[in-house]
C-alpha positions as CSV (number, residue, x, y, z in Angstrom):
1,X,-88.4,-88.8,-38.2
2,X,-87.1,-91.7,-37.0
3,X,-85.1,-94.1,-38.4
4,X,-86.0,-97.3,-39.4
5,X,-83.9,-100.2,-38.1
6,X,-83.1,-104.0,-38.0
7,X,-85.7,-106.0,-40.4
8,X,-87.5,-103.4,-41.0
9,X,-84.6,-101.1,-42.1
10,X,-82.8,-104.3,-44.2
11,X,-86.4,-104.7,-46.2
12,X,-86.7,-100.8,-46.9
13,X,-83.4,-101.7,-48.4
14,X,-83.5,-104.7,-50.5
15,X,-86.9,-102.7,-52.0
16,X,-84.3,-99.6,-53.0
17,X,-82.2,-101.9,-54.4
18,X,-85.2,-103.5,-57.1
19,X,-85.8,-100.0,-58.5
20,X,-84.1,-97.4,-60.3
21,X,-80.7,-95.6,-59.8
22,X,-78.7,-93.9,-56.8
23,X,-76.4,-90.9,-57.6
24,X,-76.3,-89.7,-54.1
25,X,-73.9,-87.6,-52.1
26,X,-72.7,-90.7,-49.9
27,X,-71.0,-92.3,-53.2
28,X,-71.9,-93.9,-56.2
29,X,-74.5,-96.7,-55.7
30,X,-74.9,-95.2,-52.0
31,X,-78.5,-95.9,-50.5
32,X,-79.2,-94.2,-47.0
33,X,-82.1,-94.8,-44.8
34,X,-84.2,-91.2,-46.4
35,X,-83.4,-92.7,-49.7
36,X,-84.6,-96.1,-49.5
37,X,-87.5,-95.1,-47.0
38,X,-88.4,-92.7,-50.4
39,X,-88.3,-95.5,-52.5
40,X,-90.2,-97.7,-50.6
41,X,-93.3,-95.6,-49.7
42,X,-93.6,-94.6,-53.4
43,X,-93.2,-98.3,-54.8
44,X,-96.1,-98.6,-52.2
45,X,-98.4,-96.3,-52.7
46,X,-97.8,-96.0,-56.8
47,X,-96.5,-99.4,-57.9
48,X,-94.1,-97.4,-60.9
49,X,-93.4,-98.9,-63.6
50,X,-90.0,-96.9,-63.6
51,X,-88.9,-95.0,-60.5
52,X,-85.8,-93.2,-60.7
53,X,-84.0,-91.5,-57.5
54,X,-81.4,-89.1,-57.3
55,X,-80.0,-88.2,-54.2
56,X,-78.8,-84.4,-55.0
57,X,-77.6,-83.6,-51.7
58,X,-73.9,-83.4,-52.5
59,X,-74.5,-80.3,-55.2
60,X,-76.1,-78.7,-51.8
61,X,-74.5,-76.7,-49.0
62,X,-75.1,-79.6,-46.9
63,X,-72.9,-81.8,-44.8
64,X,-71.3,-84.7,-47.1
65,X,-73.9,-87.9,-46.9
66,X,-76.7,-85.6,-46.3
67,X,-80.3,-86.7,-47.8
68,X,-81.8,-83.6,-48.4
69,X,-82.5,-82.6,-51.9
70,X,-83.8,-85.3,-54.5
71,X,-85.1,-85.7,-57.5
72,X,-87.7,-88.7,-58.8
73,X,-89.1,-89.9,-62.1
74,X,-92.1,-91.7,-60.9
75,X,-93.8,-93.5,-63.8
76,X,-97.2,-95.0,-62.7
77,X,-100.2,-95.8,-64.6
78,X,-102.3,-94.8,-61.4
79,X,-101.3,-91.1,-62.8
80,X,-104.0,-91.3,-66.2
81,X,-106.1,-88.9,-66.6
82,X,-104.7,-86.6,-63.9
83,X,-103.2,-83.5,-64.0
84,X,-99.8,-82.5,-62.9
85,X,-100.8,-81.0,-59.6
86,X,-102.8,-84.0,-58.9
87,X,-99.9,-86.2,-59.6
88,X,-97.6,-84.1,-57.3
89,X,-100.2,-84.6,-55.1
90,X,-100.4,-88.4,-55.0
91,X,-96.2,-88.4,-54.2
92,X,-96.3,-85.4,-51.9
93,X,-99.1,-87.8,-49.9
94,X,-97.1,-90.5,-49.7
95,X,-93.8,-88.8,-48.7
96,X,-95.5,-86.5,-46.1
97,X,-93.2,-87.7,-43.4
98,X,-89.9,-87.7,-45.3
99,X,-91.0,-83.5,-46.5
100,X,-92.0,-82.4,-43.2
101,X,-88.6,-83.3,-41.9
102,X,-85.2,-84.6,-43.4
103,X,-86.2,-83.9,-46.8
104,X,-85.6,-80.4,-48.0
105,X,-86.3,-80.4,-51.8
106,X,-87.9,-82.5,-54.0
107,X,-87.9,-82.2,-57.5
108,X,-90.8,-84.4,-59.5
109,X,-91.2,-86.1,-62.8
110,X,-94.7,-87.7,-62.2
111,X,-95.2,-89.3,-65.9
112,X,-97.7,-91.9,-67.1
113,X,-95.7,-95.0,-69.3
114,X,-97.5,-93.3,-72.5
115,X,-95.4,-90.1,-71.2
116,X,-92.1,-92.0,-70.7
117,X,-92.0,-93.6,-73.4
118,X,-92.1,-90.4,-75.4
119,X,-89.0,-89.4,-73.1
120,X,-87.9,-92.2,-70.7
121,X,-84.9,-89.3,-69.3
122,X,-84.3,-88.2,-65.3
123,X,-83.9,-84.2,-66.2
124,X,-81.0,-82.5,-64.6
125,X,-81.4,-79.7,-61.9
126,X,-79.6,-76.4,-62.0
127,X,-76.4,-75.5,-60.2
128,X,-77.5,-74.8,-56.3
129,X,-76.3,-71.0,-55.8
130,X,-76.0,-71.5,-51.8
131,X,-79.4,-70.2,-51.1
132,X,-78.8,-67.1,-52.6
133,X,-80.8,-65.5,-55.5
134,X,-77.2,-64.0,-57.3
135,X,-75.2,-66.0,-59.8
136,X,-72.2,-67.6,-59.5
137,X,-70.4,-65.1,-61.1
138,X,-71.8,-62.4,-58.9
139,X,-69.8,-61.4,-56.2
């Protein structure tokens, strides 16, 4: 995938910076170009309400400022009356570029605002064990 540059790059940007929260492996507050293209293409195709972005990359075996693993709260009212595979659906469509190529995993919290509001809360992922199936304390 390419990656976007001059105007183009500096807008993808400035729409990160309107929405949600970065936690990424680059540093705190840290927005690189997977990140904000992310951002971007959802605020596009879902107009959220609430759309929260972690950049997980850094709990990873991955390089340091990798964009790889992420997880999103996407809160959109175009998700009513769908189901949760439909929803996952409607995000995987609209990141088709970033998951067929930089993006390894992507963990989704595809909620309508009724649904937030109940629990307006980014989950956690679980410890990344290397790519193995054992457990840390396994040897």
């Amino acid at each position: 995938m390419p990656i976007p540059s001059g105007h183009r790059f500096q807008r993808l940007v400035s729409m990160a910076t309107r929405v949600g929260l970065s936690r990424g492996s680059a540093g705190p507050g840290a927005v690189g170009p997977v990140e904000a293209a992310i951002r971007a293409k959802l605020e596009q195709a879902l107009s959220p309400e609430v759309l929260e972005l972690r950049n997980e990359s850094g709990g990873h075996a991955v390089p340091p400022g990798s964009e790889t693993h992420f997880r999103v709260a996407v809160v959109s009212s175009r998700f009513e009356g769908l189901s949760a595979l439909q929803r996952f659906r409607l995000v995987h469509a609209a990141l088709s570029e970033e998951l067929a190529g930089p993006v390894h995993a992507l963990a989704i919290q595809a909620r309508t605002p009724a649904q937030w509001r109940e629990n307006p809360q980014l989950d956690t992922s679980p410890p990344c064990l290397g790519g193995s199936k054992k457990s840390k304390n396994t040897p």
